[in-house]
C-alpha positions as CSV (number, residue, x, y, z in Angstrom):
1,X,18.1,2.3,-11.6
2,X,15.2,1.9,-9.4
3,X,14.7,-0.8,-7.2
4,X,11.5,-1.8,-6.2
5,X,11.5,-4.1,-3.1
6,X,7.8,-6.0,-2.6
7,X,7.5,-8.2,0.3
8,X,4.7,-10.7,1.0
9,X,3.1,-12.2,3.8
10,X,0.6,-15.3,3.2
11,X,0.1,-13.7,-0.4
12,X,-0.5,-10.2,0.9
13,X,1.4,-7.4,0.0
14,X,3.2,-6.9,3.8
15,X,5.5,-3.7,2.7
16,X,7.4,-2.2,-0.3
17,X,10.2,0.1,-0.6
18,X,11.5,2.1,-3.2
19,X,15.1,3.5,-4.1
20,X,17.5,4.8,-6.1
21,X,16.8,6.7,-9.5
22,X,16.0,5.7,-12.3
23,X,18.2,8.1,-15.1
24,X,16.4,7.9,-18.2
25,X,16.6,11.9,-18.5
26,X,18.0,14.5,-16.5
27,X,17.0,15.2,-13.0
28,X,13.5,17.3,-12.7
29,X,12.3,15.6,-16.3
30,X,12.6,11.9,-16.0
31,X,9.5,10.4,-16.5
32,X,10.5,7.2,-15.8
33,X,10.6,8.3,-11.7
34,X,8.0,10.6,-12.2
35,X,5.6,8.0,-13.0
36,X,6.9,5.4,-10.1
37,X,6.5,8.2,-7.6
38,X,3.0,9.5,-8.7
39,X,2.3,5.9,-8.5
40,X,3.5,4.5,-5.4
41,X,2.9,8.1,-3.6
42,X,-0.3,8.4,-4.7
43,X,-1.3,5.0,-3.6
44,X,0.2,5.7,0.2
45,X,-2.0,8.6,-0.5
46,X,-5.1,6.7,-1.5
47,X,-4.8,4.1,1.1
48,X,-4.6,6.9,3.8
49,X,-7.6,8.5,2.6
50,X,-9.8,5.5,1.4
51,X,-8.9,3.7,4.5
52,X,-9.0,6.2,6.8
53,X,-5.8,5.8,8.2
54,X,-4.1,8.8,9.6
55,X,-1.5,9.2,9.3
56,X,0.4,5.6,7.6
57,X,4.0,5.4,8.9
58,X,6.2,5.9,5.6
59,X,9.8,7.8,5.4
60,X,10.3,9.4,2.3
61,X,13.6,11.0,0.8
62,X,14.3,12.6,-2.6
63,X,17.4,14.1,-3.4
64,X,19.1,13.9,-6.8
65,X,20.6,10.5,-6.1
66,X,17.4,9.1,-5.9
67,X,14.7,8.8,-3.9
68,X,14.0,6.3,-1.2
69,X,9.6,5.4,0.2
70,X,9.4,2.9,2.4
71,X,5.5,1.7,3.2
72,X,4.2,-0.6,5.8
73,X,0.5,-2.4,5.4
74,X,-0.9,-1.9,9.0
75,X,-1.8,-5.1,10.6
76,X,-4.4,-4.1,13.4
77,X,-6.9,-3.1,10.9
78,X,-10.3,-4.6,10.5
79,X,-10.9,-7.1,7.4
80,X,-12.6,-4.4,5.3
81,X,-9.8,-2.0,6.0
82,X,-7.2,-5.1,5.2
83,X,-9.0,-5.6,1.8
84,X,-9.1,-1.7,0.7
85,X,-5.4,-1.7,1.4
86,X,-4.2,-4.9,0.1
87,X,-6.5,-4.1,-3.5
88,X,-4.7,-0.4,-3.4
89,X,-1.1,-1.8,-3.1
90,X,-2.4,-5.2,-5.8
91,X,-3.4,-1.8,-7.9
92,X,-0.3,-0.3,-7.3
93,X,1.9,-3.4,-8.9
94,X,0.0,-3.5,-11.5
95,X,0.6,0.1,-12.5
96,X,4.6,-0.3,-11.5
97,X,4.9,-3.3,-14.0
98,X,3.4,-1.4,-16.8
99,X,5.6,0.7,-16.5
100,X,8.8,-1.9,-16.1
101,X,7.8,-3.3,-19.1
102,X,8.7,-0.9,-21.1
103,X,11.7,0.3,-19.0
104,X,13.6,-2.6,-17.9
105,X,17.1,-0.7,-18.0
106,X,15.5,1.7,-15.8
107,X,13.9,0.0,-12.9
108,X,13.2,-3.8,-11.6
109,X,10.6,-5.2,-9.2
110,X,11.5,-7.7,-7.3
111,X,9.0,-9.7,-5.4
112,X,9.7,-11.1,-2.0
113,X,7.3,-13.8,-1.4
């Protein structure tokens, strides 16, 4: 199962990890972690780019026991940077509960508020 960790900090989105795998097919063709990579990847991605933060402190592993991304928001950022990265990573947990809903056996979020 995947296990997505969010943590919150007056209502912001403060950091997120992600771990484990989901196995809802066989390693290489399970679209269930496909999908939660491309999304939370891509969004470390997006808020390095739109942000113009180079480069955002993350560790990353994938192996076939899973895969483990650990992200944390940057707090020395100016209030425009702060909201580009806050509405990437709101963006993000919107896309990642789409996904749970129709895959609850496979992965759960769990908010940390």
């Amino acid at each position: 199962m995947i296990k997505l960790k969010l943590n919150y900090n007056d209502e912001q989105i403060s950091s997120f990890t992600v771990e484990g795998h989901a196995n809802a097919g066989k390693f290489g063709e399970d679209i269930v972690c496909s999908a939660v990579t491309a999304v939370t990847v891509g969004t470390v991605n997006a808020i390095e780019r739109l942000a113009k933060l180079h480069p955002i402190e993350t560790y990353v592993e994938y192996n076939q026991n899973g895969g483990y991304l650990k992200f944390e928001a940057p707090t020395n950022v100016d209030e425009e940077t702060h909201k580009i990265i806050q509405t990437l990573l709101q963006g993000m947990v919107v896309s990642l509960e789409t996904i749970e809903l129709d895959n609850k056996k496979y992965m759960k979020i769990n908010h940390h508020k």
